[in-house]
KOLROLO-460415 format. One record per residue (C-alpha): residue number from 1; z, y, x. Coordinates in Angstrom, 3 decimals, padded with zeros to 6 digits. Last residue first. Example, Ala and Ser with C-alpha at 12.3 -4.5 7.8 and 13.67 -1.06 7.14 Angstrom:
2
2 / 007.140 / -001.060 / 013.670
1 / 007.800 / -004.500 / 012.300
//
This chain:
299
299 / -000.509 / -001.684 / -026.600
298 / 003.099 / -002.622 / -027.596
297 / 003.401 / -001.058 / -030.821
296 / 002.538 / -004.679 / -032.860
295 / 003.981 / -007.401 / -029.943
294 / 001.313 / -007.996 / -026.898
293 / 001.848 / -011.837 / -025.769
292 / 003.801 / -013.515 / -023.242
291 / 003.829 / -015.627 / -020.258
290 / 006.857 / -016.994 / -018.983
289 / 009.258 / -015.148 / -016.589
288 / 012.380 / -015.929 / -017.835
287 / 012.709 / -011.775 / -019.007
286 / 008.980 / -012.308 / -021.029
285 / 005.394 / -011.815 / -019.132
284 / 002.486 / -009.756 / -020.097
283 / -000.025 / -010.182 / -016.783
282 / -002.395 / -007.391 / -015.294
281 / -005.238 / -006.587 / -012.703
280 / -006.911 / -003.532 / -012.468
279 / -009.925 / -003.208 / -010.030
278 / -010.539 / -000.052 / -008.263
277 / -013.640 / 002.005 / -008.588
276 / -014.543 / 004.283 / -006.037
275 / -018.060 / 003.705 / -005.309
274 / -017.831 / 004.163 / -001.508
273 / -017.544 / -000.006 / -001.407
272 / -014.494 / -002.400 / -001.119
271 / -012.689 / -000.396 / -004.012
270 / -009.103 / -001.201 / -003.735
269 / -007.769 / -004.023 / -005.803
268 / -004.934 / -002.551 / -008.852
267 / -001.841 / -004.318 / -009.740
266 / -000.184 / -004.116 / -013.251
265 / 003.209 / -006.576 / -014.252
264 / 003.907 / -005.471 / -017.874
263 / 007.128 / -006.289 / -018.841
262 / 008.195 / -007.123 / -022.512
261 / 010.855 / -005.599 / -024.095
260 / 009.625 / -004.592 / -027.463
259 / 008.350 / -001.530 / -026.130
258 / 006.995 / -001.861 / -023.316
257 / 008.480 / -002.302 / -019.637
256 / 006.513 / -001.591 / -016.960
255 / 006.730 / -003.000 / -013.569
254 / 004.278 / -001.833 / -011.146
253 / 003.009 / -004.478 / -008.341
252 / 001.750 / -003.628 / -004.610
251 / -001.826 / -002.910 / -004.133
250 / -003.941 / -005.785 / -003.828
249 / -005.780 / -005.950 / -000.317
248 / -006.608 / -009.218 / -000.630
247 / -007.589 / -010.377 / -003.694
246 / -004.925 / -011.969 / -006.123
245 / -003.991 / -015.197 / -006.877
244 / -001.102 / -014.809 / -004.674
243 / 000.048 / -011.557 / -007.038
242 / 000.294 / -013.841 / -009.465
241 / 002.084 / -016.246 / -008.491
240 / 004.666 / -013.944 / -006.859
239 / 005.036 / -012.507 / -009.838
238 / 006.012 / -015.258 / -011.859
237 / 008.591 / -016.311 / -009.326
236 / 010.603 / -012.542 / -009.412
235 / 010.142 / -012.991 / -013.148
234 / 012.074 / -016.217 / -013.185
233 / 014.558 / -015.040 / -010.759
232 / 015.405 / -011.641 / -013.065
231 / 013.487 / -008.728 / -012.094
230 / 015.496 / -005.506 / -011.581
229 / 014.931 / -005.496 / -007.523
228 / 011.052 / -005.475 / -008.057
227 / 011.796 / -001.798 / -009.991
226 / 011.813 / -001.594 / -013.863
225 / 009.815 / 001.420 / -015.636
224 / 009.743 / 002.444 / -018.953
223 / 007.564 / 002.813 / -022.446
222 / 007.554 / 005.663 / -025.008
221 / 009.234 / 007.814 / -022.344
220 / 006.477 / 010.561 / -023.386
219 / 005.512 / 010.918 / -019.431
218 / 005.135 / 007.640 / -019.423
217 / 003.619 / 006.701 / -022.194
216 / 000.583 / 009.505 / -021.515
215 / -000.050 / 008.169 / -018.442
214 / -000.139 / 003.979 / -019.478
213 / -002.816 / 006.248 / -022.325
212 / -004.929 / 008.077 / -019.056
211 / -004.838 / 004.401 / -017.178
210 / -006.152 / 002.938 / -020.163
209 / -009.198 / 005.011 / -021.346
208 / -010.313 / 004.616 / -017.833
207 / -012.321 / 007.312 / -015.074
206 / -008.869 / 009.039 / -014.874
205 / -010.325 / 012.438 / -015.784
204 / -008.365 / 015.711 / -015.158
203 / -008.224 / 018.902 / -017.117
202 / -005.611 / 021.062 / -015.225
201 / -002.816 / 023.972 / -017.133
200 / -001.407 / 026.558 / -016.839
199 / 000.869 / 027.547 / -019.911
198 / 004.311 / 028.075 / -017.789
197 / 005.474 / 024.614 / -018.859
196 / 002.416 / 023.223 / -016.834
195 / -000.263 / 021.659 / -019.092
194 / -002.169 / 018.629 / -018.260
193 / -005.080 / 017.852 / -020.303
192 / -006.377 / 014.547 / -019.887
191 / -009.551 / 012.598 / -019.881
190 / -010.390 / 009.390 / -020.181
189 / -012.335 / 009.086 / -023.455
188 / -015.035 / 006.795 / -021.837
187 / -017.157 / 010.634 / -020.344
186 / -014.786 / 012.938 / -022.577
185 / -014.632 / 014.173 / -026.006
184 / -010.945 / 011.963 / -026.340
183 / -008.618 / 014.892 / -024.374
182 / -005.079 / 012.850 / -024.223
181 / -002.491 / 015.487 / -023.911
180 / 000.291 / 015.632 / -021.190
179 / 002.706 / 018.552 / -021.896
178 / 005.308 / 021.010 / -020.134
177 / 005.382 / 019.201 / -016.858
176 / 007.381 / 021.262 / -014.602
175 / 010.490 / 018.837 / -015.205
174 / 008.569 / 016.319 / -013.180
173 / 008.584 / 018.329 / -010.002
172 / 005.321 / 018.933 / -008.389
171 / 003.213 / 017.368 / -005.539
170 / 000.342 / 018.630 / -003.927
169 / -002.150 / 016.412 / -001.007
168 / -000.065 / 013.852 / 000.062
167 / -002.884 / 012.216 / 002.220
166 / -002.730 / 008.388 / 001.699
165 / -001.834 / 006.099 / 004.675
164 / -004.603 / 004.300 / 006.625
163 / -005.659 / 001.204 / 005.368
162 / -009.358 / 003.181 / 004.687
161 / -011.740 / 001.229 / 002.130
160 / -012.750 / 003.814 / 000.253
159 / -011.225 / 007.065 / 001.700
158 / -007.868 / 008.404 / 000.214
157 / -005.608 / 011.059 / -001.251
156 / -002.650 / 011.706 / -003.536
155 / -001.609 / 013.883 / -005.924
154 / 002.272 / 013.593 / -006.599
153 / 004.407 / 014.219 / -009.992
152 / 007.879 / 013.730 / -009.781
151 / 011.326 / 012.347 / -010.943
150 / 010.931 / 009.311 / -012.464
149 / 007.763 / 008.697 / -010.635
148 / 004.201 / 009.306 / -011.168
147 / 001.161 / 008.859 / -009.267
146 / -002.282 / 010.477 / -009.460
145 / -005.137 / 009.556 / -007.350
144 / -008.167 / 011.228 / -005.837
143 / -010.610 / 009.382 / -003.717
142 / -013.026 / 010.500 / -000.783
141 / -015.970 / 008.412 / -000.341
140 / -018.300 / 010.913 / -001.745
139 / -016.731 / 014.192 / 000.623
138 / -014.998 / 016.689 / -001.215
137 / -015.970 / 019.710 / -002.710
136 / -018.209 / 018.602 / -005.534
135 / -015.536 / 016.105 / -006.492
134 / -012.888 / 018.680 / -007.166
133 / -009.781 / 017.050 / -007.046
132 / -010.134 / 017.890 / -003.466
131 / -009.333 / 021.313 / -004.093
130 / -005.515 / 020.931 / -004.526
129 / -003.435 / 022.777 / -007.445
128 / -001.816 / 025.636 / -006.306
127 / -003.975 / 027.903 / -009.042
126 / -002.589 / 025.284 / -011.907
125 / 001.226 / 026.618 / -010.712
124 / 000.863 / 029.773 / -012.256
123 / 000.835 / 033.052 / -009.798
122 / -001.904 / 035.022 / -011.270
121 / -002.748 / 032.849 / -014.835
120 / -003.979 / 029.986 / -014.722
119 / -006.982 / 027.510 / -016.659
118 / -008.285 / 024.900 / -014.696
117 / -010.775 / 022.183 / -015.812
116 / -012.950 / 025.237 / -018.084
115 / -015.438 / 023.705 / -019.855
114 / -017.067 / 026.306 / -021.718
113 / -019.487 / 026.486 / -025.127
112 / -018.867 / 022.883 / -025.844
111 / -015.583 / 021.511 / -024.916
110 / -013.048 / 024.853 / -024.076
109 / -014.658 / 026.601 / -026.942
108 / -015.268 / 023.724 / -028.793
107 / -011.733 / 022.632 / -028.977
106 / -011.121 / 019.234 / -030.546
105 / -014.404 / 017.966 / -029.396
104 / -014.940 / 014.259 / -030.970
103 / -014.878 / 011.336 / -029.229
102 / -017.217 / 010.102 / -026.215
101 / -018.703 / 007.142 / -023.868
100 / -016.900 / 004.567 / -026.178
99 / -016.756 / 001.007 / -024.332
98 / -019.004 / -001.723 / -025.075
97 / -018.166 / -004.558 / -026.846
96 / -014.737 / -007.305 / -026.729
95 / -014.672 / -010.607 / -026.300
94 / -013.582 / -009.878 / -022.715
93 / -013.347 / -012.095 / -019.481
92 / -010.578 / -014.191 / -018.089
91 / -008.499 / -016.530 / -019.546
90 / -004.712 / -017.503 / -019.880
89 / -003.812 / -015.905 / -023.259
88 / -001.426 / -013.049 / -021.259
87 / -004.050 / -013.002 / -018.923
86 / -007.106 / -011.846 / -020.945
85 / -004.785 / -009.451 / -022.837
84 / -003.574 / -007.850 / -019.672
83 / -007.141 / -007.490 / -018.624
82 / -008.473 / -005.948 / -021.681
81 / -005.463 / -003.471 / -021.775
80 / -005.976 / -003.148 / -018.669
79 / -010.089 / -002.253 / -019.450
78 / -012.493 / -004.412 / -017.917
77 / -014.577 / -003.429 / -015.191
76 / -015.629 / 000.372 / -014.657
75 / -018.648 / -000.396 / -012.298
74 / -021.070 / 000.347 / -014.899
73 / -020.106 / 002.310 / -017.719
72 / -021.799 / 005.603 / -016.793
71 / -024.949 / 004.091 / -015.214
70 / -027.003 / 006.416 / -016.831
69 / -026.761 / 010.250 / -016.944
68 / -029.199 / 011.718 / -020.095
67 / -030.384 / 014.836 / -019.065
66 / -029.247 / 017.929 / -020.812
65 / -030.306 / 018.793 / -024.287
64 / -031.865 / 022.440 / -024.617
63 / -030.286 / 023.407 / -027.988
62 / -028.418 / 026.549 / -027.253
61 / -028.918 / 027.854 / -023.694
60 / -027.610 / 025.741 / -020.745
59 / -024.291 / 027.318 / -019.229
58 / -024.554 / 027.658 / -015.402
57 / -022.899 / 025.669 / -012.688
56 / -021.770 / 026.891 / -008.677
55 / -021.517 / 023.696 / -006.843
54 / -018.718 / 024.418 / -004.313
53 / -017.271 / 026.382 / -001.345
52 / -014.158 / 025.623 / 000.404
51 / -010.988 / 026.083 / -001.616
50 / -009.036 / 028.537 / 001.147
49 / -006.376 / 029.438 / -001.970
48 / -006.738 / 033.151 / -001.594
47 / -010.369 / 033.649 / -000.748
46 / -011.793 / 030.436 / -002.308
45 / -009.214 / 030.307 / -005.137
44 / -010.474 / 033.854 / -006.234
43 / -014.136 / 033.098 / -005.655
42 / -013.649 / 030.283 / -008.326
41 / -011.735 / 032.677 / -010.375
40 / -014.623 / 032.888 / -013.293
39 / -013.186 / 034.851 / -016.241
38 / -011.964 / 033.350 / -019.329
37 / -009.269 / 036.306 / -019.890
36 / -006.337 / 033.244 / -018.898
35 / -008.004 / 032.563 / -015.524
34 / -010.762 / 030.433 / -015.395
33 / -011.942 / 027.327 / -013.146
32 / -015.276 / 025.641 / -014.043
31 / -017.010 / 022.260 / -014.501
30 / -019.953 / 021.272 / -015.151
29 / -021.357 / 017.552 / -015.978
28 / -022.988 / 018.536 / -019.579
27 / -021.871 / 021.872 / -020.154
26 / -024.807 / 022.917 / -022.693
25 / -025.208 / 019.036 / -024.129
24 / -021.626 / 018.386 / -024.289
23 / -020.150 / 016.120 / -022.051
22 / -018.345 / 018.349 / -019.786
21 / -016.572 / 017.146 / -015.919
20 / -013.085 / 016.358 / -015.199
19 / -011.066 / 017.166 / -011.921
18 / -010.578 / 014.270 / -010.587
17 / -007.207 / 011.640 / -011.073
16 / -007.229 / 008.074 / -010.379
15 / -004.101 / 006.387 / -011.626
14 / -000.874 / 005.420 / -010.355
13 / 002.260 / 004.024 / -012.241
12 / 006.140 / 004.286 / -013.014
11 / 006.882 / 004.706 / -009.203
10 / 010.626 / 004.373 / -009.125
9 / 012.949 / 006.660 / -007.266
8 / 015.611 / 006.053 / -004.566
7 / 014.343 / 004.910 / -001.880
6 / 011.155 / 007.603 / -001.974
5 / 007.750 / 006.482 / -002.968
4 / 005.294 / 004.959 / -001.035
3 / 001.729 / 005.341 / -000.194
2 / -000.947 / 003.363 / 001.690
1 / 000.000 / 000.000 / 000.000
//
């Protein structure tokens, strides 16, 4: 594992984390950064913040369509849910159909017309987020991840298939968090809105529908978090199994506990290419141990 939290926290889970991009026709994959008036500040954070340069985008006119991007769903793999399903039953692979590129715009100005991915205010914490969220910034192996813990909120990150340790790029107290809000017109309904409790606030994709609803449970305490020391000898043994099945090069495990008290055991595989795309692995197991299946509220 390239990154680690503290002795004395728990990581509750990690997820990738890039600034998002627009679906709609007239912002389709733009992106900008706005202050509170709606005016540009890219030059701002270039000056002040030292965010190197980056793709400058422009706002189709009404009714030219944008070109179709292909390939969107390839490479994502099987949803955890998915996954954790497959396990829990003892199989692999998905009955289920496609996935859902795209919901329905809940605000149009900030969907449609714009597509702001930061939005702050002189001196808000947004503006101290880092620039190589941005993916037209950074270079195309480089990789952007979000962790939580129970007490904190750090941005990691990484180049496919480097072992060396993660750059801690920005980190911010939990308790800064004013709101985490699950923003469904997006490329698979991945991405989030994350809102500082001074009003600033990041749009972020997580690339899965999944890892942006584990998020959301988190930081609403709808679900919680065990470390490997809580695990009962059965569990401890289960775990090991499974982790030896893995591929090599599995990140370590994260315990989560839903809510009718099963635990969630998720691991993700590092991308072996520049693509970026991890593989999620998960098992539903009960406090001996044994396998067990999603209760109603769980998932």
């Amino acid at each position: 594992m390239d990154w680690y939290p503290d002795g004395d926290e728990t990581l509750q889970c990690r997820v990738r984390a890039d600034f998002a991009a627009g679906v709609a026709p007239r912002v389709a994959g733009a992106r900008w950064f706005r202050d509170t008036g709606r005016r540009d500040i890219q030059r701002e954070l270039q000056e002040q913040a030292g965010w190197p340069e980056g793709p400058g985008f422009t706002v189709r006119p009404a009714g030219e369509r944008a070109v179709r991007r292909t390939g969107r769903v390839l490479g994502v793999g099987i949803p955890v849910v998915l996954n954790v399903v497959a396990n829990a039953l003892g199989g692999g692979g998905s009955p289920f159909g496609g996935v859902s590129v795209r919901g329905r715009p809940d605000e149009p100005e900030n969907e449609v017309d714009d597509f702001p991915v930061l939005w702050a205010g002189p001196g808000t914490l947004a503006r101290d987020a880092p620039w190589q969220l941005d993916p037209g910034r950074r270079p195309d192996s480089y990789r952007t991840h979000l962790v939580l813990t129970d007490r904190r909120l750090v941005f990691l990150g990484t180049t496919a298939g480097s072992i060396d340790p993660a750059d801690v790029l920005w980190e911010v107290p939990r308790d800064t968090v004013g709101e985490l809000r699950r923003m469904p017109y997006s490329e698979l309904e991945s991405d989030v809105r994350l809102t500082f409790t001074d009003s600033s606030w990041l749009r972020l994709t997580t690339k899965n529908p999944d890892d942006a609803a584990l998020l959301l449970r988190h930081l609403q305490g709808t679900v919680g978090s065990l470390r490997k020391s809580d695990l009962t000898e059965g569990q401890r043994i289960r775990v090991a199994r499974f982790m030896a099945e893995l591929p090599k090069g599995a990140e370590e495990p994260v315990f989560t506990v839903l809510p009718s008290g099963i635990v969630q055991v998720t691991s993700q595989v590092p991308p072996k290419r520049a693509d970026g795309h991890h593989a999620t692995h998960a098992i539903l197991m009960d406090s001996s141990g044994a396998p067990a299946e999603p209760r109603p509220g769980d998932l």
